[in-house]
C-alpha positions as CSV (number, residue, x, y, z in Angstrom):
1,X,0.0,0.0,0.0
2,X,1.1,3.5,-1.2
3,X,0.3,6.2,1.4
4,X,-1.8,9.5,0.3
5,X,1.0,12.3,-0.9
6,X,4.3,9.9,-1.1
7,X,6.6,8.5,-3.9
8,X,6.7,4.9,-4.8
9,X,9.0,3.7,-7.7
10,X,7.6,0.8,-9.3
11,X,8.7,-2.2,-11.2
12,X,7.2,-4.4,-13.9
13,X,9.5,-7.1,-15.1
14,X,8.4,-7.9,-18.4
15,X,9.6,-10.7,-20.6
16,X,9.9,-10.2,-24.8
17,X,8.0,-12.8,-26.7
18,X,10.6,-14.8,-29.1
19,X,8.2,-13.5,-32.6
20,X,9.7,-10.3,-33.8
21,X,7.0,-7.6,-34.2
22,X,5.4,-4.5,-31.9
23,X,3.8,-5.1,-28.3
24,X,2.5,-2.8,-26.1
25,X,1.7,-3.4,-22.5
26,X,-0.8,-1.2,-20.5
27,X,-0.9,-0.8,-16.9
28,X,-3.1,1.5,-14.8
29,X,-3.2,2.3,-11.0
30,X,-6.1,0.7,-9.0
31,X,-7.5,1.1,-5.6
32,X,-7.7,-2.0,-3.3
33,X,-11.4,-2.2,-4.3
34,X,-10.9,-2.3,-8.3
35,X,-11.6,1.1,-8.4
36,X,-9.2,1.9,-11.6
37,X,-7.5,6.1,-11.2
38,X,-4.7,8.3,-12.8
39,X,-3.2,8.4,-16.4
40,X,-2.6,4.6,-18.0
41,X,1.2,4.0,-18.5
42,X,2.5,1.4,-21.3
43,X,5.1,0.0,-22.4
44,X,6.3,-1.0,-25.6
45,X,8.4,-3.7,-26.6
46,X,9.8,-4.3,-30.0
47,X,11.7,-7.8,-31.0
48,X,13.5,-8.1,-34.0
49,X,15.0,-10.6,-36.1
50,X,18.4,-11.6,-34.8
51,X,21.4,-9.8,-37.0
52,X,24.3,-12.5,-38.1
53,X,27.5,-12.0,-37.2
54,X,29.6,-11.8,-40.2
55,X,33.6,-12.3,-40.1
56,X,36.5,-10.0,-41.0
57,X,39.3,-10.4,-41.3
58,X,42.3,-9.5,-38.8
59,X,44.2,-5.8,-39.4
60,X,47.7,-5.6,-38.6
61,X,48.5,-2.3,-36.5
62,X,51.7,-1.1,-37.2
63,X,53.6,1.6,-34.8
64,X,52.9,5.3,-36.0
65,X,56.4,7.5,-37.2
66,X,57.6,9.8,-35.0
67,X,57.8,13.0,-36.7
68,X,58.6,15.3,-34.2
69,X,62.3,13.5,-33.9
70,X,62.8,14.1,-37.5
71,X,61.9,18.1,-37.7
72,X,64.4,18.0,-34.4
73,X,67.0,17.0,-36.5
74,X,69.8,19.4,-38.2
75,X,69.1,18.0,-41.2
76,X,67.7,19.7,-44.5
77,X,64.7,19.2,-45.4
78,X,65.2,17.0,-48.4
79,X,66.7,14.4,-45.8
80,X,64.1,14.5,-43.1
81,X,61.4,13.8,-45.9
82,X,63.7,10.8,-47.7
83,X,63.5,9.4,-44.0
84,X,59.8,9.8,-43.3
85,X,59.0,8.5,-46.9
86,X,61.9,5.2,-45.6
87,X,60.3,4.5,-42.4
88,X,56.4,4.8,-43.9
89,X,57.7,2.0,-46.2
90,X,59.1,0.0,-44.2
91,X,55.9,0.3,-42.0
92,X,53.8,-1.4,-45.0
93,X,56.3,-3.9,-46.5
């Protein structure tokens, strides 16, 4: 029993049916002599078909190039883009 002017949470545990479609539930409050009150509340449930799972295959991560310790470098600029262009290949071969 819910006194006059409190809160009460409640709870409905409901259970899907296994056919995919569109259900709705109603529920209403009702006094202790069937006397039905307030706004109805529903809930609805949609099932749907199951998606398969499809396989892929594995990717290989490789390291990313550090670029910062080739712009440190003394080098000119032709060098320090012969190096990025070495290390990027040798990433995908």
């Amino acid at each position: 029993m819910v006194e006059p002017e409190t809160d009460y949470t409640w709870e409905v545990e409901l259970t899907a049916p296994s056919a995919p479609g569109r259900y709705t539930n109603f529920f209403r409050m009702q006094t202790g002599h069937s006397v039905r009150f307030g706004h109805k509340v529903w809930a609805d449930i949609r099932v749907t078909e199951p998606v398969e799972a499809i396989d892929v295959e594995p990717v290989e991560l490789v390291a990313p190039v550090e670029p910062v310790a080739l712009i440190k470098s003394a080098e000119p600029v032709e060098q320090k883009v012969d190096l990025l262009v070495q290390s990027v290949l040798k990433m995908v071969s």
